[in-house]
C-alpha positions in Angstrom: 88.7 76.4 -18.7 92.5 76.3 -17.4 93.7 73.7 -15.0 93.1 74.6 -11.8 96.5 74.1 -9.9 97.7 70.6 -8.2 94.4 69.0 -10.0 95.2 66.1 -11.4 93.0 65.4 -14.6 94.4 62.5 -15.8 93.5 60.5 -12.8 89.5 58.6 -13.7 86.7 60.2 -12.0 86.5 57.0 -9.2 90.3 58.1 -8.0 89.6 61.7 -7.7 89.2 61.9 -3.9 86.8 64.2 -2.8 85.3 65.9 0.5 81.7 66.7 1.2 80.1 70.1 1.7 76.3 69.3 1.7 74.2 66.8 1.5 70.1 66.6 0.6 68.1 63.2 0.7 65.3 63.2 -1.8 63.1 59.9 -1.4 64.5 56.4 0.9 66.4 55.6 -1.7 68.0 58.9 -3.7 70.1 61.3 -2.4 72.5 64.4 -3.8 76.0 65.6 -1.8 77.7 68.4 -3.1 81.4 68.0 -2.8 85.1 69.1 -3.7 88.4 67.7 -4.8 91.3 67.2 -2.2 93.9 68.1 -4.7 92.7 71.4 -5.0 90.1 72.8 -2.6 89.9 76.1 -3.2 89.2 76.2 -6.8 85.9 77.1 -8.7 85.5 73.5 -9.4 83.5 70.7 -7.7 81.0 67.5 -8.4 77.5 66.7 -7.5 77.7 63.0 -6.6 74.1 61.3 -7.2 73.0 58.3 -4.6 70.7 56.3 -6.3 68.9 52.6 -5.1 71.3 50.2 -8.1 74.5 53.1 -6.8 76.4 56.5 -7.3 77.4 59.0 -9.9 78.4 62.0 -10.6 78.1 65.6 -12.5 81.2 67.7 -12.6 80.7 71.6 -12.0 83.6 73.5 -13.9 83.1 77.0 -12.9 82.1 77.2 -9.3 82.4 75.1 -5.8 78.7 74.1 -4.8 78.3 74.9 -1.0 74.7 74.0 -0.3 72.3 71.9 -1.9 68.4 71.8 -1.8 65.6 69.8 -2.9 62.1 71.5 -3.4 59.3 69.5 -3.5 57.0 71.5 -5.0 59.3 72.3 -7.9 60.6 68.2 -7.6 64.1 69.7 -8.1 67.9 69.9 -6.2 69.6 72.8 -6.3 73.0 73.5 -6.6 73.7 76.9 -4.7 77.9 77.9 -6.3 79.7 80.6 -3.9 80.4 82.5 -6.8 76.8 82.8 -7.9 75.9 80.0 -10.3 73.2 77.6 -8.8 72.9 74.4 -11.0 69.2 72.7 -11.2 67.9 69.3 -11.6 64.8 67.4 -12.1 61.4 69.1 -12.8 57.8 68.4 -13.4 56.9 65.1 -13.8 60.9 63.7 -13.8 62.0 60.8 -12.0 65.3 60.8 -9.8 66.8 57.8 -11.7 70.6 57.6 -13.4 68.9 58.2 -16.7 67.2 61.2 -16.3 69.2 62.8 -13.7 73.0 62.5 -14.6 74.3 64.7 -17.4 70.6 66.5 -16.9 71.1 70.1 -15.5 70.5 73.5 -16.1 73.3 76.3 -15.0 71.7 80.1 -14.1 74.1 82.5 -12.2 72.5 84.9 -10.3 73.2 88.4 -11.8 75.6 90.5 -10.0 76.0 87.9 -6.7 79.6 87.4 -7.2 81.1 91.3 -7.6 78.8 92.1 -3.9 80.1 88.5 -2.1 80.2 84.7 -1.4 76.9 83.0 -1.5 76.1 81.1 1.7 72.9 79.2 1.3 69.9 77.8 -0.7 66.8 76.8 0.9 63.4 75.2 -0.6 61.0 77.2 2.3 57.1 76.5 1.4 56.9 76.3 -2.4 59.5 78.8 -3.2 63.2 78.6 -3.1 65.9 81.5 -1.2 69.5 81.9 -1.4 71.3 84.5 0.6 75.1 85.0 0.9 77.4 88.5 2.2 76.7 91.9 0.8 73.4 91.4 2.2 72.3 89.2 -0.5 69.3 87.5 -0.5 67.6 86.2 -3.7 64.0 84.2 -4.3 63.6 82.2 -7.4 60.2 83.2 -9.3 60.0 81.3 -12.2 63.4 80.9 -14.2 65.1 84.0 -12.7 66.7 85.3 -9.7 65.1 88.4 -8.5 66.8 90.4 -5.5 64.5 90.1 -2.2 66.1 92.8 -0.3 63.4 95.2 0.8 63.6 96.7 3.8 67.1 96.6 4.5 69.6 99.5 4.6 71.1 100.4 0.9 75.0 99.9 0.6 74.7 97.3 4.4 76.9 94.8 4.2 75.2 92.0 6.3 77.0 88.5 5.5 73.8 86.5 5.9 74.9 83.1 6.3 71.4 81.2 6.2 68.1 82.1 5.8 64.8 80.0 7.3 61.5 80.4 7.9 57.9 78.2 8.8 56.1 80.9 5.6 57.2 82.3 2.7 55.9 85.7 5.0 57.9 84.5 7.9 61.7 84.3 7.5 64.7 84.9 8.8 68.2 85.4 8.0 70.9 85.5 9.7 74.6 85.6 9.8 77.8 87.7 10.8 78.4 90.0 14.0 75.1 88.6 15.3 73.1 90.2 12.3 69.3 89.3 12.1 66.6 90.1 10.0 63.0 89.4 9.9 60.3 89.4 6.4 57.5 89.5 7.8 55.4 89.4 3.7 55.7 93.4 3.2 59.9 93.9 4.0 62.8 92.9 5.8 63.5 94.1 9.3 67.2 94.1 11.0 66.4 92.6 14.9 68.6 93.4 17.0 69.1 91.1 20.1 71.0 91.9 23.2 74.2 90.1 23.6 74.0 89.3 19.9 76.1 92.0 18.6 79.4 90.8 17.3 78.4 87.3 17.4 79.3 84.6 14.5 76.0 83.3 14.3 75.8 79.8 13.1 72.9 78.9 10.5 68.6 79.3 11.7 67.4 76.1 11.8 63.7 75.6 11.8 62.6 73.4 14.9 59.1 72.7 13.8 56.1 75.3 13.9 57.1 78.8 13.9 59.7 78.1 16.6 63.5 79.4 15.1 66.4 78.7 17.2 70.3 79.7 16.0 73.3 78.2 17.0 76.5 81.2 18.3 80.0 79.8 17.3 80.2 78.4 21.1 77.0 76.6 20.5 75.0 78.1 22.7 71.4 77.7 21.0 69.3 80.8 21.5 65.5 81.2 20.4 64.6 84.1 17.8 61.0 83.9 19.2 59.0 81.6 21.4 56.3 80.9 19.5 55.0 77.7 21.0 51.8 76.1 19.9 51.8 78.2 16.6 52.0 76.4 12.9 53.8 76.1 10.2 51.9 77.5 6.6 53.5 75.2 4.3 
C-alpha cells in the first residue's frame, strides 16, 4: 500500500500521535478504542489500541479508518466497523482478552458492495447478533461469517444515510439517521416512521435507555422519544 500523504512512517509506533473515534470496554480491566493518526486524518488508515490490566498495544489497520467499535458477548468478540466497508474481528469462543492472544490476532471481512453505495456509520452487538448500517440505506446483520443485506421493507434505490441502528430485540430495532429518517423492524420488515417535526432533521445516534424505551438525540440536542414504552422489557 502507498504512503498516505504527510504520514510519517519512520517515526516508532509510541510517537505516532493519534485521536480517538470509539471506544468499547470489555471486562474491568480490558478495553478496545479505535483511533486515527494526526498526520493524516483522512486516510484509509488507522489502529486499534488494546487496554489491557499489565498496559496498552496496538494493531494497525492499513486499508480503512475504523469508526465504531463493538464487543458481543455472545460471540466474545470486538468488532472493527471501517467506513469503507471492512470490519476487522477479534476474539472468539473460548479466547481470552490477554496481549497474547489478542494483538496481532484478527480476521479482516469487507462487506460486499458497502463501499460503491456509501460510508458505513455504525456496528452494534444487539441481543446475540451483530448490525452495521451506514448511507445508501445500508444496513447489514452478521450470520455466521458473512454479511448478509437486512434491508427488507425499505424502498429500492432510497438513499437513507442511517447513522445508527438500536434496538431492546433482534425483532425490535431501529435505525436512524439523516433529514430525520426513521425506520422500524419489527421481525418480518423494515418500516420508514415518519415523525412530525422530524423531517429534515440531523438525527444524532438511538440510544437504548433500558427496556424498550428508545430516545434520539437532534443536532441541537433536544432528546425526543421514538415510543414510550414504559414498564415493557428488554428480550436479550
Amino acid at each position: 500500500m502507498s504512503n498516505p500523504a504527510n504520514f510519517d512512517t519512520a517515526k516508532p509506533a509510541f510517537e505516532q500521535v493519534v485521536f480517538f473515534a470509539d471506544g468499547v470496554v470489555i471486562d474491568e480491566s480490558t478495553a478496545a478504542f479505535a483511533a486515527g493518526f494526526v498526520d493524516a486524518p483522512d486516510v484509509a488508515t488507522s489502529r486499534v489500541l488494546w487496554r489491557f490490566d499489565d498496559g496498552w498495544a496496538s494493531d494497525d489497520v492499513e486499508h480503512d479508518f475504523v469508526v465504531c467499535l463493538a464487543f458481543s458477548m455472545a460471540r466474545n468478540q470486538v468488532f472493527g466497523l471501517g467506513r469503507n466497508g471492512w470490519v476487522r474481528s477479534s476474539g472468539g469462543a473460548g479466547v481470552s482478552f490477554e496481549f497474547d492472544s489478542i494483538c496481532g490476532e484478527y480476521t479482516d471481512v469487507e462487506i460486499l458492495g458497502a463501499s460503491d453505495r456509501g460510508v458505513m456509520s455504525r456496528i452494534r452487538a444487539i441481543c446475540d447478533s451483530v448490525f452495521a448500517c451506514g448511507w445508501g440505506s445500508q444496513i447489514y446483520k452478521l450470520t455466521g461469517d458473512e454479511w448478509v443485506p437486512f434491508e427488507q421493507g425499505l424502498v429500492p434505490g432510497a438513499r437513507h444515510g442511517f447513522l445508527d441502528i438500536n434496538g431492546p430485540a433482534e425483532d425490535d430495532l431501529h435505525a436512524i439517521g439523516m433529514d430525520g429518517v426513521i425506520a422500524h423492524f419489527d421481525g418480518k420488515a423494515l418500516v420508514r416512521i415518519s415523525h412530525h417535526g422530524w423531517v429534515g432533521a440531523r438525527q444524532a445516534p438511538v440510544r437504548g435507555l433500558g427496556g424498550r424505551v428508545l430516545d434520539a438525540v437532534d443536532v441541537s440536542r433536544e432528546v425526543r422519544s421514538l415510543r414510550p414504552t414504559a414498564g415493557a422489557r428488554s428480550s436479550c
